[in-house]
N, C-alpha and C positions, 0 to 999 in steps of 0.2 A: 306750142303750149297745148294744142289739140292733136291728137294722132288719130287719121280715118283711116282704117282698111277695110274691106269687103272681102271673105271667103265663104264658101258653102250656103250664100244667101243670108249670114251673118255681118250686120256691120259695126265693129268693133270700134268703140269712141273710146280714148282713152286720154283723161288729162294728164297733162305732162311737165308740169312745175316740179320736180321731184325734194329741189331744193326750196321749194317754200310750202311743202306737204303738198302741195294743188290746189291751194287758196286761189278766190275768185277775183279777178280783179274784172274792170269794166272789160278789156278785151276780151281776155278766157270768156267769159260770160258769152262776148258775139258770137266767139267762136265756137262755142258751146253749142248755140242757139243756130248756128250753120248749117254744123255737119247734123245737130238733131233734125232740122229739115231736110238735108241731100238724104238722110236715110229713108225720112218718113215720105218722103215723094220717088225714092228709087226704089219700081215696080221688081228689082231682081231684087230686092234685100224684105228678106220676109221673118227677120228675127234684130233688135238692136243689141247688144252689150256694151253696156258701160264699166268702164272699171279706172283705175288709177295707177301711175308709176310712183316704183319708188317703195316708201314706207306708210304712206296714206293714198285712202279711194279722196277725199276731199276735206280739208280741214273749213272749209265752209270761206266765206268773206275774208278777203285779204285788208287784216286790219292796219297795215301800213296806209293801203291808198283810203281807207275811211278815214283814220287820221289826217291825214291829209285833205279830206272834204269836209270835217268837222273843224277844222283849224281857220279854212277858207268862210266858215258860215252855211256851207253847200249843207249840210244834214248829212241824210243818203241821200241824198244827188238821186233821189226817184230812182233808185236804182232798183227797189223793190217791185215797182211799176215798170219799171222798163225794160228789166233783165229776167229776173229768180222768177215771176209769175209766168212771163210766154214757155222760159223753161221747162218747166213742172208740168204747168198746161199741154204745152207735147206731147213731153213724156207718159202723163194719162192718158191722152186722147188722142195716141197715135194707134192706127189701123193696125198693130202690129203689135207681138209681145215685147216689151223692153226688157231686160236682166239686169239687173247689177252685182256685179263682181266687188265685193266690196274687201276689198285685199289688206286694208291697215286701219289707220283714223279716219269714221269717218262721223265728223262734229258742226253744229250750228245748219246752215246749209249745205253742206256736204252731207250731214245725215238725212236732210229735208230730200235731197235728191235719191238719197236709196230707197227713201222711204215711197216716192213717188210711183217708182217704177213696178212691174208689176211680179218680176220674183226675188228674188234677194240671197244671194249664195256669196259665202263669207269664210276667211281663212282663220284661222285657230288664234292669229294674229291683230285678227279685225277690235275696234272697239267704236262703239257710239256713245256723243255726249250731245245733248240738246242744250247748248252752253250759251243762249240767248242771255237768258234771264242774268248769268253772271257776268254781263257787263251791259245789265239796264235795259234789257231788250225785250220786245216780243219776240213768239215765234216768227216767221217767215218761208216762203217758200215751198205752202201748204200743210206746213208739220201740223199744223192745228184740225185741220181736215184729215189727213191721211193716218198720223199718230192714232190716235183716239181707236180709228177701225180698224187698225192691228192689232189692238194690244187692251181697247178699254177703255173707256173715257178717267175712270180714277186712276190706272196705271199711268197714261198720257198725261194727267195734271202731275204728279207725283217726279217724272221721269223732267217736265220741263220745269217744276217748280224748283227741284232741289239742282238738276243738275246734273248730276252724278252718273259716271260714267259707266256700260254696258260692257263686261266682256263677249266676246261671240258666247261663249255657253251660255250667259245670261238670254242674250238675246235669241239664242236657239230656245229655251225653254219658254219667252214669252212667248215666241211666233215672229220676232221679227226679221227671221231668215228662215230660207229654208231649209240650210243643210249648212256646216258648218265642214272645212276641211282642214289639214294638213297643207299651211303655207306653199310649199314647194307644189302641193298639189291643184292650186286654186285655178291657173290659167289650162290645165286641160280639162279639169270638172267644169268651170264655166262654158266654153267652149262647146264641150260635148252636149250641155245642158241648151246652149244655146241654138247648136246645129238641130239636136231634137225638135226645137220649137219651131226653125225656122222650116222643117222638112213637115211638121205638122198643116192645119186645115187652117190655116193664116185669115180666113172670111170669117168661120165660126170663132177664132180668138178674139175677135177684134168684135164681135157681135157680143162675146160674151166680157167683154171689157166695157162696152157701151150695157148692156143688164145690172152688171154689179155697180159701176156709178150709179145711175139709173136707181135703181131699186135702194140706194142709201139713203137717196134723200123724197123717195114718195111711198104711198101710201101701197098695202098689199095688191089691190083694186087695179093699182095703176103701173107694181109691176109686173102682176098676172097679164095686164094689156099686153105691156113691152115687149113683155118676151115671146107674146103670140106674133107680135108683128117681127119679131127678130125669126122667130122659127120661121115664118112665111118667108122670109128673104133669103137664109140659109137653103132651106128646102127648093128652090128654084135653081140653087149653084149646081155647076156640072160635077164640083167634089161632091156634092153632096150626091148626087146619082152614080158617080163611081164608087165609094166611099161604100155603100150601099149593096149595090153588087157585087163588089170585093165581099164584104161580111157575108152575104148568102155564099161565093163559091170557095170560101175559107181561103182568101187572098189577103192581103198586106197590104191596104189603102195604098194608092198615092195621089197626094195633095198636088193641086200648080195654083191655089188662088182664081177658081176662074166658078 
């Protein structure tokens, strides 16, 4: 249900339900929540991709097995607490840049997950729906946090109040990807996209992933501080002293994360 590989210091997660879109059930979810740790703590993977099999990146919460925990009396069986939050949580606050490849549907928590991550490249094919609300629900899975600072706090009420669904051009025009492609073309544009990142300064991404959280929820004061004490940490790296000397002798950085 999970597919981990590792190439080029890329580690490509890819769910793999293909016949139930890649809806979440409590396992998908562990397993989810696995390989996102083997990535985030494997010192040779210095870029994540996420993407989906099939005709969808994630149609979000597998509503068979909720059915089946509302029938029982369970609710969500905490599942929001136990699973889609550590999720998400990673995926922002992992040392590293994540991608999402977002290749077909992706809806409810499946779109909460692209939205998570920190670039967003989508096939001509892709669509999002925040389809909470249409069967009684809140958001989940941070869309209420993450939504909003894409796209707007009145576009983000608008988008989960009514429902309705984003084609990739849509969502290219609000911002909520970065680049939209030709189906056929999505797994070597992500890829290439993603090897870029992970041959990038992997310290300074991950410093500049902790700034922009950071700086959403404090005050100008406090993220003038932050990022003093982020440059002071960046500027002690050995990238950053090669990095450096490359640019004075018109050389081509290279990054190792050190």
């Amino acid at each position: 249900m999970i597919r981990y590989d590792v190439a080029d210091a890329v580690a490509t997660i890819t769910l793999d339900r293909p016949d139930a879109m890649n809806s979440l059930t409590v396992e998908v979810k562990e397993a989810l929540h696995g390989a996102l740790r083997r990535a985030a703590g494997d010192q040779s993977v210095r870029a994540v991709l996420l993407t989906g099999s099939g005709r969808a990146f994630c149609a979000g919460q597998d509503l068979r097995e909720h059915a089946d925990n509302l029938e029982a009396g369970r609710g969500l069986a905490n599942t929001v607490r136990e699973h889609y939050n550590p999720i998400v949580e990673l995926i922002a606050t992992m040392a590293k840049p994540v991608l999402a490849a977002v290749n077909g549907v992706a809806a409810g928590a499946g779109a909460s997950l692209a939205f998570a991550c920190d670039l967003r490249i989508a096939s001509d094919k892709a669509k999002f729906a925040l389809a909470f609300a249409g069967i009684g629900l809140a958001p989940d899975s941070g869309a209420s946090w993450t939504l909003q600072r894409l796209v707007g706090r009145g576009r983000a009420a608008e988008l989960m109040l009514l429902g309705e669904p984003l084609d990739a051009a849509r969502a290219l025009e609000l911002g909520l990807v970065t680049r939209v492609v030709p189906t056929g073309d999505l797994a070597k544009a992500a890829q290439e996209l993603a090897v870029r990142l992970a041959q990038g300064p992997t310290l300074a991404f991950a410093a500049t992933k902790w700034a922009l959280a950071y700086a959403a929820t404090h005050s100008l004061p406090d993220a003038l501080a932050m990022e003093a004490d982020l440059q002071d940490k960046c500027a002690a790296t050995r990238d950053h002293l090669n990095a450096t000397e490359s640019f004075l002798a018109k050389e081509r950085p290279t990054f190792n994360a050190e």
